[in-house]
C-alpha positions in Angstrom: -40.8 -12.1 0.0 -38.8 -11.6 -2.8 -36.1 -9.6 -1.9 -33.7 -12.1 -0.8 -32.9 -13.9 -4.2 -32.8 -10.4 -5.3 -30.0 -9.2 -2.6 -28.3 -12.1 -3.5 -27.9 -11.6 -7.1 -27.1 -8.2 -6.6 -24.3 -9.0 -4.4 -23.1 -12.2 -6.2 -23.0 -9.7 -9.4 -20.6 -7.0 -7.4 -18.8 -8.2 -4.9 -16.9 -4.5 -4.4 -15.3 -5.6 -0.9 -13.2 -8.6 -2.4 -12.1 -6.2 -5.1 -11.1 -3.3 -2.5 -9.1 -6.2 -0.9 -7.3 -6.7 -3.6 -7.3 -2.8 -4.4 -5.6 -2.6 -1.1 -3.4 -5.0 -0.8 -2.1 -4.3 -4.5 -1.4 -0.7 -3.7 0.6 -1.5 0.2 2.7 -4.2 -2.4 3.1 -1.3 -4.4 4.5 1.2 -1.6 6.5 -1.6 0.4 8.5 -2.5 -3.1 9.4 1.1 -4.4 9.4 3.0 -0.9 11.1 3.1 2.8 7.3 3.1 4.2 7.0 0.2 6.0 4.6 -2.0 5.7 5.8 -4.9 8.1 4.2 -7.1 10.6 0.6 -8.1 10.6 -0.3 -5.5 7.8 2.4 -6.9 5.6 1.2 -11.2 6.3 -2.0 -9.8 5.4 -0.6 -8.1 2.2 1.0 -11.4 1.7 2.9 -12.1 -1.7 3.1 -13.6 -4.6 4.7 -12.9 -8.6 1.6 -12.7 -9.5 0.5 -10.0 -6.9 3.1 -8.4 -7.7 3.0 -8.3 -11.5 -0.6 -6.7 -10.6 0.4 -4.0 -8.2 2.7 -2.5 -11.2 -0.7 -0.6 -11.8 -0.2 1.2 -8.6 3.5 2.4 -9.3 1.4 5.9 -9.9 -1.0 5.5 -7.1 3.0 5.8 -4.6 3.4 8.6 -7.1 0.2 10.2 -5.5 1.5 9.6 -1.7 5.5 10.3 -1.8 4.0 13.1 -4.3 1.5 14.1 -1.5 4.5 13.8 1.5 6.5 15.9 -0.5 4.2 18.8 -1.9 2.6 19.0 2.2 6.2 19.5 3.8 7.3 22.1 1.0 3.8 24.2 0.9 4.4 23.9 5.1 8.1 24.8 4.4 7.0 27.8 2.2 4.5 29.5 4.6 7.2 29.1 7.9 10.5 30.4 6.5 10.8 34.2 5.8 9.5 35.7 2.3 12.9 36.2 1.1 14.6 35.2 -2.4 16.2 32.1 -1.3 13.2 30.7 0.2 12.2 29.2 -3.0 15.8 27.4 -3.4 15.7 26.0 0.6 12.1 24.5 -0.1 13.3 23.0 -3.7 16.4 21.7 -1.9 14.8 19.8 1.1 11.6 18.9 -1.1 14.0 16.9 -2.8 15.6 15.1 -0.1 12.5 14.3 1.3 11.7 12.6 -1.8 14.5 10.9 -1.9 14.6 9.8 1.9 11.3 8.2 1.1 12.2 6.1 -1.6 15.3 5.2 -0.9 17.3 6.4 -3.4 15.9 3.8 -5.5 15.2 5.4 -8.5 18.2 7.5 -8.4 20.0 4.1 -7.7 19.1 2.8 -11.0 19.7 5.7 -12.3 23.4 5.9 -11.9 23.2 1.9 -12.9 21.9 2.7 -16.2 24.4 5.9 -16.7 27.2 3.3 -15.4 25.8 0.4 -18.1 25.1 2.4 -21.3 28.0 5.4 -20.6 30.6 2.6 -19.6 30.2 -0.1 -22.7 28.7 -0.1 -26.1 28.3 -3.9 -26.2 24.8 -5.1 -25.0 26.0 -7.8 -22.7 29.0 -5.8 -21.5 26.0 -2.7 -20.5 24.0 -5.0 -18.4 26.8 -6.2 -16.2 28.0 -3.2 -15.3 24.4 -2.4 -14.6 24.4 -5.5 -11.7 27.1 -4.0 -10.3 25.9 -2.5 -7.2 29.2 0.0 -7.5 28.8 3.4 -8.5 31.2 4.7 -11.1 31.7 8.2 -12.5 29.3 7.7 -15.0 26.5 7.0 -12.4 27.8 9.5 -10.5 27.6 12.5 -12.7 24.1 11.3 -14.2 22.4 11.5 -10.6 24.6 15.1 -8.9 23.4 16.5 -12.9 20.2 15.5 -12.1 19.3 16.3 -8.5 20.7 19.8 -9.3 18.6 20.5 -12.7 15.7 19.7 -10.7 15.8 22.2 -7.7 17.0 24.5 -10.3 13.7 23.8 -12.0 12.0 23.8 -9.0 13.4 26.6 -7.6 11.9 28.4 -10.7 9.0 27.8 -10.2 9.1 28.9 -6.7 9.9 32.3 -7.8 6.6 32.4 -9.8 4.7 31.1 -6.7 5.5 29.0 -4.5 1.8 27.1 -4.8 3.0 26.3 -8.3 6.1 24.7 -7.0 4.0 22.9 -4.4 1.6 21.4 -7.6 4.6 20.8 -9.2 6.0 18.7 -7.2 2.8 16.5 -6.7 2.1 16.1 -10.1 5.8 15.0 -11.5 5.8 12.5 -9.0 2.8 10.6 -10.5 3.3 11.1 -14.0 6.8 10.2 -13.7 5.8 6.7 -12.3 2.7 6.4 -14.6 4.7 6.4 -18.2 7.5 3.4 -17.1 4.4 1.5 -17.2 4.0 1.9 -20.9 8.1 0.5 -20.8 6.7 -2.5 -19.0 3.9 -3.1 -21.6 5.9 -2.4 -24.7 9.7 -3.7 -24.4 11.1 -7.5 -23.1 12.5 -7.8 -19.8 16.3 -8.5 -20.3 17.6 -8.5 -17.1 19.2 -11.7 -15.2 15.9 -13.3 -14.6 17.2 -15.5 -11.6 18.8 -12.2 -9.8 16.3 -9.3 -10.4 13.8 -8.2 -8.4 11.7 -7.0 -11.0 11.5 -9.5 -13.0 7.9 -10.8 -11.5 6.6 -7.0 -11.7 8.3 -6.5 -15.1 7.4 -9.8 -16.7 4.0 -8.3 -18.3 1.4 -5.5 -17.3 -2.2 -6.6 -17.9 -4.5 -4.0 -19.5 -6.6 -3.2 -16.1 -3.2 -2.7 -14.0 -2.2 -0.5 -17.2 -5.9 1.4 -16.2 -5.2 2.0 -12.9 -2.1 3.5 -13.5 -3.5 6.1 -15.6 -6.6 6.3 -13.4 -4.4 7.2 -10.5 -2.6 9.9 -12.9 -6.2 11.1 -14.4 -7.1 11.5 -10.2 -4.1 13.3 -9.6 -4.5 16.6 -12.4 -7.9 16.4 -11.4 -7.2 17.1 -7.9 -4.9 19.5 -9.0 -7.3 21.4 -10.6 -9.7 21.5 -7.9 -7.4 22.4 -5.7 -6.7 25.3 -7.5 -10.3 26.3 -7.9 -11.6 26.2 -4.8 -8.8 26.9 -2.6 -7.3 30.4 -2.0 -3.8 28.4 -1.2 -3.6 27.0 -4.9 -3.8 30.6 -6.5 -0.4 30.4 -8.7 -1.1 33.4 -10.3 -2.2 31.9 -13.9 -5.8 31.1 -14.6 -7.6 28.0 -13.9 -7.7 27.2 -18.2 -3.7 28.6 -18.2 -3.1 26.0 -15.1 -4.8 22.8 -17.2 -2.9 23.7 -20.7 0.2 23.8 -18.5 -0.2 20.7 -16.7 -1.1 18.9 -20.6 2.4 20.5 -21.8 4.4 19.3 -18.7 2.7 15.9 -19.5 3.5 15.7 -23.3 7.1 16.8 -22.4 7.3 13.7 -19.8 5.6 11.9 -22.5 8.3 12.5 -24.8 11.3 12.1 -22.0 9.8 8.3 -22.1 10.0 8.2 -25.7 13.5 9.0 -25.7 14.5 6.8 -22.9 12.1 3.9 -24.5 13.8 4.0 -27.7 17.5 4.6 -26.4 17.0 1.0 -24.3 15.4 -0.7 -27.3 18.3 0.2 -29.4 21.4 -0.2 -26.7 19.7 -3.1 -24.5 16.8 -4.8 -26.5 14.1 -4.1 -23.7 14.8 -3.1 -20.3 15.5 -3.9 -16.9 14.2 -2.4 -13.5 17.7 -0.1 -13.3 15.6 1.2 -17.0 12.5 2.0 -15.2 14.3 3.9 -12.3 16.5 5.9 -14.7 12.6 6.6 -17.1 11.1 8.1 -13.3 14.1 10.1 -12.9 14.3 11.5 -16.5 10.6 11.7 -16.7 10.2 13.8 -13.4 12.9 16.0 -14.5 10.8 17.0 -18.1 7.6 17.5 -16.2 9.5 20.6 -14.2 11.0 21.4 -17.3 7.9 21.3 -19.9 6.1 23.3 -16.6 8.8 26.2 -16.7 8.5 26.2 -20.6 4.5 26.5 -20.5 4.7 29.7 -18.0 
């Protein structure tokens, strides 16, 4: 007789499926603004929009980390068992891991990558920086910044391929969502000092709440742990180094990622003031780019 005011407290106190709307809906924002997945039609009216959904979907910037990351790791482990065991096998899967990665994004990171290369390499007045950094040409600058670093990380990658090809497949999972999780820290710390009436980001860049900032490292935290499982209890994970070896790896491939966003934190603070979203693309680039590199150092 009593359990209906009872039910309905209970529910009234956790009402988990308007929050996994919102989950949802926060994430497919997420993954139709920084990927080529579509999310069109009736999925995207129901997604719907707004600056201040998408100001809250910045916390799932790691979250597309964990997908492209997943796309990309499932064709290169796939990639890795078809093509014959020979020494350039490593450099084929690196090579076509990374256009993979980049066909599912866009280029969009790599876009404002060359921006920021083109801004801060072209000009060393502020104001001067951020127009060349609206300019949707590429210059040599740009140019350089994104061949240098598309070929340091199959190098990297390729690397780690010649230690095991598993590795190369974690790799390449993991640097994805760390290398969208720390830009967030950039959103939280630093102004937005882009053209407010032209940028795109501007909404998502404005400010990052402290539960968006959680569930971008909750994503992140989901990720190594899954990586970590994986390598337990599968016998496809075994990358030849031992489960503790794996974990004190990943934590100095992190910190070196960490401190790639450092670097690129401070350099915008000091040349621009804050940042603008060509900043945060150029961070994901750089940061990726450490995570290979503080991974090959570990091993």
């Amino acid at each position: 007789m009593h359990l209906a005011p009872v039910r309905g407290v209970l529910f009234d106190a956790m009402p988990m499926p308007e929050f996994l709307l919102q989950f949802f809906r926060h994430f497919l924002l997420s993954l139709q603004f920084f990927t080529r997945i579509p999310v069109t039609g009736r999925l995207a009216a129901w997604v719907g929009f707004s600056p201040a959904m998408l100001r809250a979907s910045a916390g799932h910037f790691p979250g597309v980390g964990v997908l492209v990351g997943a796309l990309v790791a499932g064709f290169s482990a796939v990639l890795s068992m078809a093509l014959p065991p020979t020494g350039s096998a490593p450099l084929v899967v690196a090579a076509l891991g990374t256009v993979l990665g980049v066909l599912i994004t866009g280029a969009f990171h790599e876009d404002g990558l060359a921006d920021v290369a083109d801004g801060l390499g072209g000009s060393a007045e502020r104001d001067r920086a951020l127009t060349i950094m609206k300019d949707s040409r590429v210059g040599a600058f740009g140019a350089i910044a994104v061949v240098l670093t598309l070929l340091s990380k199959v190098a990297l990658l390729t690397l780690l391929g010649d230690v095991s090809a598993p590795l190369m497949v974690a790799a390449l999972f993991m640097a994805h969502v760390a290398s969208r999780t720390w830009p967030l820290l950039t959103i939280r710390l630093l102004p937005h000092v882009g053209d407010a009436a032209g940028s795109k980001s501007k909404p998502l860049a404005d400010q990052i709440s402290g539960a968006a900032l959680r569930t971008g490292f909750i994503w992140c935290l989901l990720a190594i742990s899954l990586v970590l499982y994986a390598q337990a209890a599968t016998e496809f994970i075994a990358i030849n180094v031992p489960d503790e070896g794996l974990l004190h790896a990943l934590i100095n491939a992190m910190g070196a990622s960490l401190l790639a966003w450092g670097w690129m934190a401070r350099w915008f603070w000091q040349r621009l003031g804050g940042f603008t979203g060509d900043c945060l693309g150029a961070t994901q680039q750089v940061c990726e780019l450490a995570f290979y590199l503080g991974l090959a150092l570990s091993l």
